[in-house]
C-alpha positions, 0 to 999 in steps of 0.5 A: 295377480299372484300378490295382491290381496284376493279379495281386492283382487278379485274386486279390482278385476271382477268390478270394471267386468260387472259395471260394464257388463250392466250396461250391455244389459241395459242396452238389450233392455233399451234396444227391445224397448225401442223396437217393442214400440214398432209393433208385438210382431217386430219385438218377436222377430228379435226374440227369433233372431237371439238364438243367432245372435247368441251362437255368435257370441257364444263362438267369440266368448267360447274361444275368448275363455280358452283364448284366455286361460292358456294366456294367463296360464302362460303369464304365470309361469313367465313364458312370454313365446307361448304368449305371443302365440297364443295371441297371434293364434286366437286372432286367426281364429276369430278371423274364420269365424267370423267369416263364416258367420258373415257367409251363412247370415247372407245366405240363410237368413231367410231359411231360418225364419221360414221355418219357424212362422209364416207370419210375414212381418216376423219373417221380414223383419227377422231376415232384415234384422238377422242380414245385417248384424251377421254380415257386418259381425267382426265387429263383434268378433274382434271386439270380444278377442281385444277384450279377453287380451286385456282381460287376460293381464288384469286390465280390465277397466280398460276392458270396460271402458271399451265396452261401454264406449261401445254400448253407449253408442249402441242405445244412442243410435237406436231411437235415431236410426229406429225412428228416423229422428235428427233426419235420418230415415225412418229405419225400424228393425234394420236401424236395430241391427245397424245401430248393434254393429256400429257400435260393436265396431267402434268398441273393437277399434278402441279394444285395439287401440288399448291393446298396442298401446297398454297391453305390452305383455301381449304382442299382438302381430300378425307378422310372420304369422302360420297357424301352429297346430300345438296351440291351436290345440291347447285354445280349442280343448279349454274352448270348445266345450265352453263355445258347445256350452253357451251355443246350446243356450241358442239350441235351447232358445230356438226349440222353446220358441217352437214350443211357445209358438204353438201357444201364441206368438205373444208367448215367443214374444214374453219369452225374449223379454224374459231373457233381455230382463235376466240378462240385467241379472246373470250379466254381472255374474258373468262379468264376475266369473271373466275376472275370476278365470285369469285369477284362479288360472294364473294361480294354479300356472303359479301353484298357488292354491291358497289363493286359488280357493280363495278365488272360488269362494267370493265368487260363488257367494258373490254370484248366489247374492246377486242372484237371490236380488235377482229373484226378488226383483222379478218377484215384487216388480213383475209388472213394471218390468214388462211395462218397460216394453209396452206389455199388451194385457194378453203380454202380462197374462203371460209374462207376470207369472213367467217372470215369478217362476222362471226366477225361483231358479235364480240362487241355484243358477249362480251357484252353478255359473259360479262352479262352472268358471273354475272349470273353465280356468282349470282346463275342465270345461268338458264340465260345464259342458255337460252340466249346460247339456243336460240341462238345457237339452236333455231336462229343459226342453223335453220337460217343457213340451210334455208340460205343455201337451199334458197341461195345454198351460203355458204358464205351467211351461216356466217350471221347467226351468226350475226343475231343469236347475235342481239337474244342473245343481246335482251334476255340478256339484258331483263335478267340482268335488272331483275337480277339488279333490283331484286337481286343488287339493293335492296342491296344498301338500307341495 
């Protein structure tokens, strides 16, 4: 971390994240695709169901980067009880979370649907579907904690290999347990959700086992144990902003699908294939940006801010590449991309320019992703909070509806995406030169 080459460095910790990353995205593909050949109705229920699923990782991934930034803070500057407790504190809160989240799955999953359709297979098959990967939830809780304990130390090829054990057996179980192949009952949905959980379980047993055996700079016991205030504390600040930042993608999500929905189910439907196809996009960025954070936290821990900046800067052109392939990939394979998921004539109507002119926001988005992870590693994700506030709520969403009532075009709805990323370019942009001026470049004259 404070020696090697950045370049390499970054490629050493950013690679593993990214491979692994792509092949969760493909699992989001596989798994709609499989569900997709159920019935339109079952796919949408899932598009209902994503904003869920999403609060649930945003929580997990949120507390991971606090989790992880004090961790690599606390590495760099050799102080090995601040590690350890660290550790031991962000076990305990990933164990409340979870618990909660298992408590509201079995209890308001019916509310949630009610209230969005009266459409009685969306309903069904979104309470099934949402029961099950709620309840049995702290797979995916305890895998994402074991991943950002690896993570934290530069050991993140064994975070991929825990990942993709994972997610391999996430795409292998779907057609089974979907459509009742090699004797097993015929499942639908709920052969979906199970095969999502089995699979988040058996990669949290393998990120443990990775832990105790090839983590030493991390202990991990819960012996003893009591919450301590103080770090609790010093975990939440950095992430809570990050877990009020990427839960407004699920606020975001919910309100649009109530936009889409007074168009046609279909739209909702477009909408959630949308988000499983840029995931094969912005996952790899994000993969990228959890193996910059230690990087440039452990620098700045380090006072190291040649190799900080240095960070910063292949990231962010790394992210905006990515991005601009992003871009024309939606644009020259439009159609076969929905075909992926049985696209009925009125599903292409929609999503073809849906898909061309959500992704003319691609570059400026990587830009801003790629910002925002040096606010996070430096301690300023109140930030990225912002920026992701604004944009989502307070441009996206209020956009959309007046786009929509004025034009009664739907296809004209997708540009607000692409205003809503002209905002978040401006306000981050503002934010990193504050941050560069009052935090990086006065460690140059020490």
């Amino acid at each position: 971390m404070g020696v090697m080459p950045v370049g390499r460095l970054l490629i050493n910790m950013s690679v593993p994240m990214m491979a692994s990353m792509l092949v969760m995205a493909l699992y989001n593909i596989v798994d709609s695709m499989f569900v997709a050949r159920v019935s339109e109705n079952a796919l949408t229920a899932l598009s209902m169901a994503f904003p869920v699923q999403n609060l649930m990782v945003a929580l997990a991934a949120g507390l991971g980067v606090g989790l992880n930034a004090v961790l690599s803070r606390a590495l760099g500057a050799k102080d090995q009880k601040s590690v350890a407790k660290a550790a031991s504190n962000g076990l305990f809160l990933m164990l409340i979370c979870a618990g909660t989240f298992m408590i509201l799955g079995a209890t308001c999953s019916r509310l949630y649907f009610e209230a969005q359709t009266d459409i009685a297979e969306i309903v069904e098959g979104g309470v099934m579907y949402t029961s099950i990967v709620t309840v049995g939830c702290l797979g995916l809780f305890m895998q994402i904690l074991f991943e950002r304990l690896l993570q934290s130390t530069g050991r993140t090829v064994l975070t991929m290999y825990s990942q993709l054990i994972g997610t391999v057996i996430n795409i292998v179980l779907d057609p089974i347990l979907i459509f009742g192949l090699l004797g097993m009952p015929k499942m639908g949905v709920a052969g979906a959700a199970l095969a999502t959980i089995l699979g988040q379980w058996i990669s949290a047993c393998v990120g443990l086992a990775m832990c105790l055996r090839k983590n030493p700079e991390v202990p991990l016991s819960m012996k003893r144990f009591r919450p301590e205030g103080a770090m609790l504390r010093r975990i939440l600040a950095i992430g809570v902003p990050s877990v009020i930042m990427q839960s407004i993608g699920s606020v975001m999500t919910f309100l649009m699908n109530q936009i889409l929905i007074a168009f046609s189910s279909t739209a909702v439907a477009v909408f959630g294939v949308y988000f499983k196809l840029q995931s094969f996009v912005f996952m790899p960025i994000f993969g990228m940006n959890n193996g910059t954070v230690p990087i440039v936290a452990y620098n700045y821990g380090a006072r190291r801010p040649d190799r900080m900046t240095q960070a910063i800067k292949y990231s962010i052109t790394a992210a905006i590449v990515i991005m601009i392939c992003g871009t024309v990939l939606f644009h020259t394979a439009t159609r076969q991309l929905l075909g992926i998921f049985d696209a009925s004539e009125e599903m292409l109507r929609i999503g073809v320019p849906a898909l061309r002119i959500i992704s003319l926001s691609f570059p400026v988005a990587g830009f801003c992703i790629g910002v925002g992870t040096v606010f996070q590693a430096l301690g300023y994700s109140i930030y990225s909070m912002i920026v992701s506030l604004v944009r989502q709520l307070f441009v996206l969403i209020p956009c959309a509806y007046v786009i929509g009532r004025v034009t009664g075009d739907v296809t004209m709805v997708w540009y607000a995406f692409v205003i809503a990323e002209v905002f978040s370019l401006l306000l981050s942009s503002i934010f990193f030169r504050k941050v560069y001026r009052n935090i990086i470049k006065p460690l140059f004259s020490k």
